[in-house]
LOLUMPA-412096 format. One record per residue: residue number from 1; residue in one letter; x, z, y of N, C-alpha, C, O in turn. Coordinates in steps of 0.1 Angstrom, whole numbers, plus 2048, in hexadecimal, padded with zeros to 3 digits. Example, Ala and Ser with C-alpha at 12.3 -4.5 7.8 and 13.67 -1.06 7.14 Angstrom:
BEGIN
+------+------+------+------+------+-------+-------+-------+------+------+------+------+------+------+
| resi | resn | n_c1 | n_c3 | n_c2 | ca_c1 | ca_c3 | ca_c2 | c_c1 | c_c3 | c_c2 | o_c1 | o_c3 | o_c2 |
+------+------+------+------+------+-------+-------+-------+------+------+------+------+------+------+
|    1 |    a |  884 |  84E |  7C7 |   87B |   84E |   7D3 |  884 |  84E |  7DF |  88E |  855 |  7DF |
|    2 |    s |  880 |  847 |  7EA |   889 |   847 |   7F5 |  881 |  84F |  800 |  886 |  850 |  80B |
+------+------+------+------+------+-------+-------+-------+------+------+------+------+------+------+
This chain:
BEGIN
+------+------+------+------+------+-------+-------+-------+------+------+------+------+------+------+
| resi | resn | n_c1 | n_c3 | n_c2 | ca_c1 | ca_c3 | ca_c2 | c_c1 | c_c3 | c_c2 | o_c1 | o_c3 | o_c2 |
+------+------+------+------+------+-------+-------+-------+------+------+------+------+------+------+
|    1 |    x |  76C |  786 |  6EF |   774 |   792 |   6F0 |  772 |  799 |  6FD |  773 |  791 |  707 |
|    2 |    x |  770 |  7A4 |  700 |   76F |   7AD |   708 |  77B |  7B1 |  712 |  786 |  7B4 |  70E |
|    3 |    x |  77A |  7B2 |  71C |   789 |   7B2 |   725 |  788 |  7C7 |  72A |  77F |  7CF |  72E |
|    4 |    x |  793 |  7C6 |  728 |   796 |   7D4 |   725 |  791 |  7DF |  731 |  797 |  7DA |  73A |
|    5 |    x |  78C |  7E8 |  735 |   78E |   7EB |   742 |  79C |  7F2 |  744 |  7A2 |  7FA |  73C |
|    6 |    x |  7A1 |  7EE |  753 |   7A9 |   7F6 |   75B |  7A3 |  7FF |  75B |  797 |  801 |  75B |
|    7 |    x |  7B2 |  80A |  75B |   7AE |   814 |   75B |  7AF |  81D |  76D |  7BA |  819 |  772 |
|    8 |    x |  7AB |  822 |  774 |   7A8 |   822 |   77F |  7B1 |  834 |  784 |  7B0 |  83F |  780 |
|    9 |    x |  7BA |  82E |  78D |   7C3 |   83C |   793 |  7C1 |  845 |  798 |  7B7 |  842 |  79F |
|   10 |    x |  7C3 |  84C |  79A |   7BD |   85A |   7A5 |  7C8 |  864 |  7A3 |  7CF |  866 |  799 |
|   11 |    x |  7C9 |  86A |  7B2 |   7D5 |   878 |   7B2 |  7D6 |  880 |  7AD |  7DC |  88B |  7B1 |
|   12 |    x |  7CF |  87D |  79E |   7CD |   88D |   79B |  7DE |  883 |  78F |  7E8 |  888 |  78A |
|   13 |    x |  7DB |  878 |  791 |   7E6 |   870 |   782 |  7F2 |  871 |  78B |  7FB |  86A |  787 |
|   14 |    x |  7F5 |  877 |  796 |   804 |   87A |   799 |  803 |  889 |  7A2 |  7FA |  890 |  7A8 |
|   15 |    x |  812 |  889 |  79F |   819 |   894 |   7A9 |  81C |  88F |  7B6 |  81F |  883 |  7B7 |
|   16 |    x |  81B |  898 |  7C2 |   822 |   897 |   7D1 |  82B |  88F |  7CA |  82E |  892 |  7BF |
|   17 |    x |  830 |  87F |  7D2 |   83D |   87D |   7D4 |  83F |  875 |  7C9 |  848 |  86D |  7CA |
|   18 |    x |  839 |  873 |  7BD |   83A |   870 |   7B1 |  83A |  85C |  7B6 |  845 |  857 |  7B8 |
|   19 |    x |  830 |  857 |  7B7 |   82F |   84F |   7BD |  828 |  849 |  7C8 |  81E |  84F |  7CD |
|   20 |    x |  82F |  83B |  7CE |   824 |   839 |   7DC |  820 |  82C |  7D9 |  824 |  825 |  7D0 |
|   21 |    x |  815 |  829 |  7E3 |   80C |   822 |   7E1 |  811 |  814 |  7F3 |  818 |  816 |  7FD |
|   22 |    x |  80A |  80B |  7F1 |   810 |   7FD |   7F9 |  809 |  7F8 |  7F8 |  80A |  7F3 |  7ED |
|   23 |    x |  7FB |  7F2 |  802 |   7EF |   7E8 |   800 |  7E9 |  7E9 |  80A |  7EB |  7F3 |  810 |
|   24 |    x |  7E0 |  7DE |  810 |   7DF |   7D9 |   819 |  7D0 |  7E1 |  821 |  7C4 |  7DE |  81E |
|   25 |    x |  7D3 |  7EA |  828 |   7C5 |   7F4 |   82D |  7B9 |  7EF |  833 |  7B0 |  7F7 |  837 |
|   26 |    x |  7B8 |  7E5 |  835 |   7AF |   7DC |   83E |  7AC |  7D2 |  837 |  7B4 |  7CC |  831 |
|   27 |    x |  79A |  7CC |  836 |   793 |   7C2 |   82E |  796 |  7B7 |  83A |  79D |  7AD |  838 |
|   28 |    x |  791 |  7B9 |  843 |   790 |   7AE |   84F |  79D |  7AF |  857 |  7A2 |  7BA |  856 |
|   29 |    x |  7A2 |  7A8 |  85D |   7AC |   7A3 |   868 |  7A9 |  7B0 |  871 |  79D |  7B3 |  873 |
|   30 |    x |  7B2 |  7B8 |  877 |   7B2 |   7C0 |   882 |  7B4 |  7B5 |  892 |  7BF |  7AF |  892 |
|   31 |    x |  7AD |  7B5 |  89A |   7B4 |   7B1 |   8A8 |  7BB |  7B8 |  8AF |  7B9 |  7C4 |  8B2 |
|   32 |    x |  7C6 |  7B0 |  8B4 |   7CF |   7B7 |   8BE |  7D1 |  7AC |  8C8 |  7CF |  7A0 |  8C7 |
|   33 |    x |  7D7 |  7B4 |  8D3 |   7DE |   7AB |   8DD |  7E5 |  7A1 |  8DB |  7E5 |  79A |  8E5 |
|   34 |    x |  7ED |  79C |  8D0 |   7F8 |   792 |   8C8 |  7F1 |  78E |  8BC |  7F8 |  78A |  8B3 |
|   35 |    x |  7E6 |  78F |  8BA |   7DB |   787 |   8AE |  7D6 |  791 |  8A5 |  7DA |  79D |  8A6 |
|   36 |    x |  7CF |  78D |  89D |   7CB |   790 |   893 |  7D4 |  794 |  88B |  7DD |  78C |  889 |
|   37 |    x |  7D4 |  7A5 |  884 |   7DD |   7A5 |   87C |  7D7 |  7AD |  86D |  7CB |  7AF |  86C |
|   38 |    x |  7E1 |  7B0 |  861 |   7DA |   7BA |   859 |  7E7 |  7C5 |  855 |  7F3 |  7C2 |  855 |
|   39 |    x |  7E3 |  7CC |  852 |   7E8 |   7DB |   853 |  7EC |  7E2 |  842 |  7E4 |  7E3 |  838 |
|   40 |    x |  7F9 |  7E5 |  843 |   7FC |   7E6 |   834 |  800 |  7F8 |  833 |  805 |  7FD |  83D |
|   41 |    x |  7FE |  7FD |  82C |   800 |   80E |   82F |  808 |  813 |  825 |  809 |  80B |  81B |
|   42 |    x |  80D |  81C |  824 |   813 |   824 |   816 |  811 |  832 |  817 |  810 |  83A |  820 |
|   43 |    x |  811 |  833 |  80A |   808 |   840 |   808 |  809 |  844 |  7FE |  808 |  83B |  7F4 |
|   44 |    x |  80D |  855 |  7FA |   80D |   859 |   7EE |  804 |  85E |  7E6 |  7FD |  868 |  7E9 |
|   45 |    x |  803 |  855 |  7D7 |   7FA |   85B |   7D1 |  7F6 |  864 |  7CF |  7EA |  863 |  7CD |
|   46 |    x |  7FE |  875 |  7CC |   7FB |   87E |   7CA |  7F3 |  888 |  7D1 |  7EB |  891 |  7CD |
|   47 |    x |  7F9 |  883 |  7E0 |   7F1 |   88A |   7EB |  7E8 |  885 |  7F3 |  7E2 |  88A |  7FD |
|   48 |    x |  7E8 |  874 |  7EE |   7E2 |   86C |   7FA |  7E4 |  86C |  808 |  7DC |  866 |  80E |
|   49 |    x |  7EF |  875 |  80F |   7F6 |   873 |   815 |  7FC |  860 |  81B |  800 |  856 |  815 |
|   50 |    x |  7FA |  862 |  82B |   7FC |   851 |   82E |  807 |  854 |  835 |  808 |  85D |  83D |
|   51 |    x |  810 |  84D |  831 |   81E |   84E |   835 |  821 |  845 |  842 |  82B |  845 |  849 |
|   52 |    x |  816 |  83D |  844 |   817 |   830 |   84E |  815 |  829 |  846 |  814 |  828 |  83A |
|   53 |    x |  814 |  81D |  857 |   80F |   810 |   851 |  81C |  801 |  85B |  826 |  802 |  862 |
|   54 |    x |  818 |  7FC |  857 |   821 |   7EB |   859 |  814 |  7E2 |  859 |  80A |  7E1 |  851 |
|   55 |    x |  818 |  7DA |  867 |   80E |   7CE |   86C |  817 |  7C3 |  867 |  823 |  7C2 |  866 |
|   56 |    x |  808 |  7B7 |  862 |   80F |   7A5 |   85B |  809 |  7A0 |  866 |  803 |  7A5 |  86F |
|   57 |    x |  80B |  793 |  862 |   805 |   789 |   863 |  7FB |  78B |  85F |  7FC |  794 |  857 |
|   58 |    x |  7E9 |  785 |  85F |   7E1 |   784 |   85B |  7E2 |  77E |  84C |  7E5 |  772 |  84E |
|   59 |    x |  7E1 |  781 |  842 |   7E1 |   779 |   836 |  7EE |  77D |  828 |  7ED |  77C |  81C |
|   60 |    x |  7F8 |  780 |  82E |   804 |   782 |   82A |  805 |  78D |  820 |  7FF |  798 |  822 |
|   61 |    x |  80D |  78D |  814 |   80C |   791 |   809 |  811 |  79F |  80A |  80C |  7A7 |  801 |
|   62 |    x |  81B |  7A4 |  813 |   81D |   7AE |   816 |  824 |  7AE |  82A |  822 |  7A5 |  832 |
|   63 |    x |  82D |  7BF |  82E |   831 |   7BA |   834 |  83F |  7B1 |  830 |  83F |  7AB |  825 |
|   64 |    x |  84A |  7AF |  839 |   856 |   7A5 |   837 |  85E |  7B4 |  830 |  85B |  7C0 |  832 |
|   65 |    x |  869 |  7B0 |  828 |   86E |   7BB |   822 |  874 |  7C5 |  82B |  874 |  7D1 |  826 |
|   66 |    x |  87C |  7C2 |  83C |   880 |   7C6 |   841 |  876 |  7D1 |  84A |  87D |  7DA |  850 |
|   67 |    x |  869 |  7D2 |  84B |   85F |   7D6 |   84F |  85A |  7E3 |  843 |  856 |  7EE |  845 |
|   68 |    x |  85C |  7DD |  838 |   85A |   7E5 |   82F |  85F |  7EF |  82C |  859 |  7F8 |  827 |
|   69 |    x |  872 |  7EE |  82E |   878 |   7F6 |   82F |  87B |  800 |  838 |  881 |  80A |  835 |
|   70 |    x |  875 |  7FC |  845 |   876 |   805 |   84F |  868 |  811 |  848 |  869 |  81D |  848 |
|   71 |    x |  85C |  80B |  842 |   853 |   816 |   83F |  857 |  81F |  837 |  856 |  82A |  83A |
|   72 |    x |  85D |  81B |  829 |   863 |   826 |   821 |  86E |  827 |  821 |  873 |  826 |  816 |
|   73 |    x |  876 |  82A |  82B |   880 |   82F |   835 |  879 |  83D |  83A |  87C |  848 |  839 |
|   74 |    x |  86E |  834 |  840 |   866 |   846 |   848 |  862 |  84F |  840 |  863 |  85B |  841 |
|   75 |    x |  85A |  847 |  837 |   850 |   853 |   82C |  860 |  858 |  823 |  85E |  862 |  81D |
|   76 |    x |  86B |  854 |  822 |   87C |   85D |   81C |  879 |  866 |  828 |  874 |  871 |  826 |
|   77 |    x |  87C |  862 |  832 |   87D |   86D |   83D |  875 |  87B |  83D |  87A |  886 |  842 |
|   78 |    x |  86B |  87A |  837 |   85F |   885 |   834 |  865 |  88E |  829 |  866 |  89A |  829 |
|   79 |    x |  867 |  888 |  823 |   86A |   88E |   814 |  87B |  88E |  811 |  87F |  89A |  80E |
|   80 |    x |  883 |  885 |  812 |   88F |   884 |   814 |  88F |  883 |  802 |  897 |  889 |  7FC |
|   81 |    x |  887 |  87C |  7FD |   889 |   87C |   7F1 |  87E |  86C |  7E9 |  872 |  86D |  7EC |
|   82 |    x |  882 |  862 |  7E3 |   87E |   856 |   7E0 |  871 |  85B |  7D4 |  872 |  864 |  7CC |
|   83 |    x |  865 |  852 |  7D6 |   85E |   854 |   7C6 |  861 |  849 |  7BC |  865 |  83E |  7BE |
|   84 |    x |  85E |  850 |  7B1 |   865 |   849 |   7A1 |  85F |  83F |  7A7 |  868 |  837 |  7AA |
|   85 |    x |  857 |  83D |  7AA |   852 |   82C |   7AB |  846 |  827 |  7B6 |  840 |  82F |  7BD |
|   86 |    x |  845 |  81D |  7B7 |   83D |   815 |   7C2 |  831 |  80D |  7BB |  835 |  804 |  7B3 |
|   87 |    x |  824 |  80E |  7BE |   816 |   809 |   7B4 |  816 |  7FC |  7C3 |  81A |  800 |  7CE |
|   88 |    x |  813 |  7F0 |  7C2 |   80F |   7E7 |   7C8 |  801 |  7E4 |  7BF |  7FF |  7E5 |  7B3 |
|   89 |    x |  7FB |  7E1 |  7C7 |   7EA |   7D7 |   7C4 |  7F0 |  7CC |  7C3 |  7FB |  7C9 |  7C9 |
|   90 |    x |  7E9 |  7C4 |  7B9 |   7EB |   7B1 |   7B3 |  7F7 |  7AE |  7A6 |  7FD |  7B4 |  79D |
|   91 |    x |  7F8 |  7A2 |  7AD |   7FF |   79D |   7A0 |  80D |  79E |  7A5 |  80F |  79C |  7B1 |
|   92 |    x |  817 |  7A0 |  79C |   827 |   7A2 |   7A0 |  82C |  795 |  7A1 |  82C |  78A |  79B |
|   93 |    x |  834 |  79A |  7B0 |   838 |   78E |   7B9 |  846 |  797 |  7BF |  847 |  7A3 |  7C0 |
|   94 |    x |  851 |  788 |  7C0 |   859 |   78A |   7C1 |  85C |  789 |  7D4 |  867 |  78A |  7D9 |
|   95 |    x |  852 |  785 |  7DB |   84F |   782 |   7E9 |  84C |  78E |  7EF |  84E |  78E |  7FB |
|   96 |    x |  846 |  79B |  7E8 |   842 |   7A4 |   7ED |  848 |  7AB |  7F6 |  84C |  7B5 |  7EF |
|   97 |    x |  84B |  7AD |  801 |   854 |   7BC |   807 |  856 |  7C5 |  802 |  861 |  7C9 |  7FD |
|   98 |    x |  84A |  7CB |  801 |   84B |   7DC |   801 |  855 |  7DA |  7EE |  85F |  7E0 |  7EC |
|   99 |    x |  850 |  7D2 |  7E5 |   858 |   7CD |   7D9 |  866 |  7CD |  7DC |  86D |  7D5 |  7D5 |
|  100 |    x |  86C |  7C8 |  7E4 |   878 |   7C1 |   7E6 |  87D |  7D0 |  7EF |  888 |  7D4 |  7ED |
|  101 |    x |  878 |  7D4 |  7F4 |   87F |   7E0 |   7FD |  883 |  7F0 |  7F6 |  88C |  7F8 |  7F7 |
|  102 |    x |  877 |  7EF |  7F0 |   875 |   7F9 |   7E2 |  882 |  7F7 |  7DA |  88B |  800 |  7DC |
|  103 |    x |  885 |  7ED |  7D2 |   891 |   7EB |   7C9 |  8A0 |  7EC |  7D1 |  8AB |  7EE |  7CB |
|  104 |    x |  89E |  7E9 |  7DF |   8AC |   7EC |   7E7 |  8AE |  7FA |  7E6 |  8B8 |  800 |  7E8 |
|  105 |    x |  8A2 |  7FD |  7E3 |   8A6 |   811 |   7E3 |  8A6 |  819 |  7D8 |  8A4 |  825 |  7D7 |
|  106 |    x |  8A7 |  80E |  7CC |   8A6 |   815 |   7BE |  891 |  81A |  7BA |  88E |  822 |  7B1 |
|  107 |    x |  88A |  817 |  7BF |   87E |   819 |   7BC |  874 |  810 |  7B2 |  86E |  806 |  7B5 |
|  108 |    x |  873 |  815 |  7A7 |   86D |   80B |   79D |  85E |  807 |  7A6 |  858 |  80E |  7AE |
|  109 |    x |  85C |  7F8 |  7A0 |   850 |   7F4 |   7AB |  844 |  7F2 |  79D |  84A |  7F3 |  793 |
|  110 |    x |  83A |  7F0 |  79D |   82F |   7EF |   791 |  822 |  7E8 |  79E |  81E |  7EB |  7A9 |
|  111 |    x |  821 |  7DD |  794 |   811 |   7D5 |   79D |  809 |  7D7 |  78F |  80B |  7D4 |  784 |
|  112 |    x |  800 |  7DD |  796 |   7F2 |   7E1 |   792 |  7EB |  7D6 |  799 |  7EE |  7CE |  7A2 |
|  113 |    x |  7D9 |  7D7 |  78E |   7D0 |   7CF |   795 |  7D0 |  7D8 |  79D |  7D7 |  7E2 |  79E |
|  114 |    x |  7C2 |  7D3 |  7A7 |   7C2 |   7DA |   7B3 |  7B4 |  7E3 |  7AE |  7AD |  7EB |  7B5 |
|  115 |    x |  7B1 |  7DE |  7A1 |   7A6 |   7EE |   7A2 |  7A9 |  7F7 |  79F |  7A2 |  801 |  79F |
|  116 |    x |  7B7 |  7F7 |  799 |   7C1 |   805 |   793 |  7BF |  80E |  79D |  7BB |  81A |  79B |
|  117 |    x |  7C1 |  809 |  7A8 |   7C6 |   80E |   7B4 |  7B9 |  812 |  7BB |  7BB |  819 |  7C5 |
|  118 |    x |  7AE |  810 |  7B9 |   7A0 |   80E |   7C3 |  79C |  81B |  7C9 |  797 |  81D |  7D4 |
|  119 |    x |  79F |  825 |  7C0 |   79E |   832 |   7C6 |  7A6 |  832 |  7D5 |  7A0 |  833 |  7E0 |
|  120 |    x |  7AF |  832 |  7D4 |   7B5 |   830 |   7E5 |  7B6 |  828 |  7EC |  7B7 |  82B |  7F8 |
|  121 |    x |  7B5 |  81A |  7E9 |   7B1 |   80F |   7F1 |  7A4 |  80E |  7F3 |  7A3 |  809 |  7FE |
|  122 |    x |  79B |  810 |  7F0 |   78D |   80E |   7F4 |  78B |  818 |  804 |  785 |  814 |  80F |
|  123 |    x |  792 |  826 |  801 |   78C |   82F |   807 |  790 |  82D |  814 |  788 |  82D |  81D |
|  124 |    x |  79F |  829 |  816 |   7A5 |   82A |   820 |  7A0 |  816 |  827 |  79E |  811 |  832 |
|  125 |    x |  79F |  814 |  820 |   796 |   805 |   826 |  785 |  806 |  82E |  781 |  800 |  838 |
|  126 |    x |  780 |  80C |  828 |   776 |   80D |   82D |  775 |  81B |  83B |  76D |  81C |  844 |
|  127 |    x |  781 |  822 |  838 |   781 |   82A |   844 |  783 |  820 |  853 |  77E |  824 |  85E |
|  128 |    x |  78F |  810 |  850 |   793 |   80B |   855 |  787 |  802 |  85B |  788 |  7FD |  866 |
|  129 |    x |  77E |  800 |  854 |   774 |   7F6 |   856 |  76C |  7FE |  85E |  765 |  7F9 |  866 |
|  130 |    x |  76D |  80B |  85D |   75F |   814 |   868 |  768 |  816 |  873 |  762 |  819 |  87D |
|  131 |    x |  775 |  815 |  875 |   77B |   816 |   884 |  776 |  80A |  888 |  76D |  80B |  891 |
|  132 |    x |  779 |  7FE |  884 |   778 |   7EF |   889 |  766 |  7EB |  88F |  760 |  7E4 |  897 |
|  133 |    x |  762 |  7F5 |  886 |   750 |   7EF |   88E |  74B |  7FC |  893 |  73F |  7FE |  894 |
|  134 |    x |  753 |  803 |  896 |   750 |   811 |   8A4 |  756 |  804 |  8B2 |  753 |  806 |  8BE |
|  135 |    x |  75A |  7FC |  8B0 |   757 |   7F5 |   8BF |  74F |  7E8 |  8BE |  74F |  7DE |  8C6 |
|  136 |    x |  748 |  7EA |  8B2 |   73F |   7E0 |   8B6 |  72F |  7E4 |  8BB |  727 |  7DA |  8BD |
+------+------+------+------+------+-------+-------+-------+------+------+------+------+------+------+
């Protein structure tokens, strides 16, 4: 039997504001002064607009929900107005932050695979990967 394809996202499938986007912008570990970290962004689909980002730990599934909340706190602040919903990359987890901070604010959450999403994760990753080897 044949496995179905995902069907693959792009801004043209939302309005400004409609929904945002929560995934991890960096393939490799970023260094900093306080270790290795990786970098989580949000960002709306419609405009691909980056609302900001939130530093983990190296490895970590998202940021901590309290981290998370401060990000879509700021990207409210822009708009002063919540989107119907929140797209996460992977499998639905009840550990996730940006998950858990989203529903404190009435925001439906939806985990997609992550090639749903590839159109905007890819792009903004690989922009992330040409900063990181301009100092090499």
């Amino acid at each position: 039997m044949s496995k179905t394809p995902q069907l693959q996202l792009t801004p043209k499938d939302f309005k400004v504001n409609q929904a945002w986007l929560a995934y991890k912008a960096n393939r490799k570990p970023l260094p900093t002064d306080k270790g290795d970290v990786d970098v989580f962004i949000l960002q709306d689909a419609g405009s691909l607009f980056i609302f900001g980002n939130a530093f983990t730990p190296v490895g970590a599934e998202s940021p901590n929900p309290r981290d998370a909340a401060v990000l879509l706190q700021e990207a409210w602040s822009r708009k002063q107005e919540w989107p119907s919903e929140l797209l996460l990359p992977g499998a639905q987890s009840e550990d996730n932050g940006f998950a858990r901070a989203a529903s404190w604010n009435g925001i439906s959450v939806r985990f997609l695979p992550a090639e749903c999403l590839s159109y905007f994760i890819e792009d903004v990753q690989s922009s992330y990967e040409e900063f990181l080897n301009r100092g090499d």
